[in-house]
N, C-alpha and C positions, 0 to 999 in steps of 0.2 A: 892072585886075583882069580876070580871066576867068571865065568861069562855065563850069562842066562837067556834063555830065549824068552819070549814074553808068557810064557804060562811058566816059566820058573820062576819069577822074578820073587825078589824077597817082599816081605813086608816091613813095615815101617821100625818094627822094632829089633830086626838084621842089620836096617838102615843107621837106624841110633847106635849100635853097636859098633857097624863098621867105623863110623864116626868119634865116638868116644875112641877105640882103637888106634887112629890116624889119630888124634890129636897126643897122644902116647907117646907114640911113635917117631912123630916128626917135630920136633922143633918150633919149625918158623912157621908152620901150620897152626899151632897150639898159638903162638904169635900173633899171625893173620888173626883167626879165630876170637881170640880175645880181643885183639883192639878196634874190628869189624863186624858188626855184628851184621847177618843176615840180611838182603834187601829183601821188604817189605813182598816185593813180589815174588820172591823165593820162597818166602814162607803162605805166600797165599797157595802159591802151588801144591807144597808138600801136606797142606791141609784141606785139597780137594780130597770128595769121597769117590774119585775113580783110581781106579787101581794107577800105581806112579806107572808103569811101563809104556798108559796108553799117550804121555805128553815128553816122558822121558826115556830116551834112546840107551845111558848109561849112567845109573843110578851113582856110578863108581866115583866117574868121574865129575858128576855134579858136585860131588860132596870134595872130593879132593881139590877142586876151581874155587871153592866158597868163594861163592856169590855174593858181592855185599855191595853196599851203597858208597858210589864214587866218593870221594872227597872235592872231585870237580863238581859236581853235580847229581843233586840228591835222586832227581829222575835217572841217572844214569846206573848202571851193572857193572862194577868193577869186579875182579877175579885173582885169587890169588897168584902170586908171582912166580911160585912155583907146581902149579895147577896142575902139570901134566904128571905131578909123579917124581920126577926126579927127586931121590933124594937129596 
């Protein structure tokens, strides 16, 4: 993994990679991923025109958490179950 400071930060299309990558890689990500998709407000995020670093601290691990819409409650942010990495 890398770490960037906020004038490093990747663009969107590092972002999709790193993601297509993880979902390769991991299993129950590819899992998650497919059977949740994205909540609504994840994706209104990642398609603001300000640069991601200025509302996201680590781009990494956003993407590794996939953020998707509870199954309790469609207002709600549920996260994947192994978010932090672990594989």
């Amino acid at each position: 993994m890398t770490t960037e400071t906020p004038n490093q930060m990747p663009d969107y299309s590092i972002i999709a990679s790193y993601y297509v990558a993880y979902l390769h890689q991991h299993t129950w990500f590819a899992r998650e991923a497919d059977k949740y998709p994205h909540h609504p407000a994840i994706d209104k995020l990642l398609c603001r025109s300000a640069p991601i670093y200025t509302y996201v601290q680590d781009w990494q691990l956003l993407v590794r958490e996939h953020p998707h819409v509870s199954e309790e409650s469609s207002t709600q942010i549920a996260y994947a179950k192994r978010g932090q990495g672990r594989a």
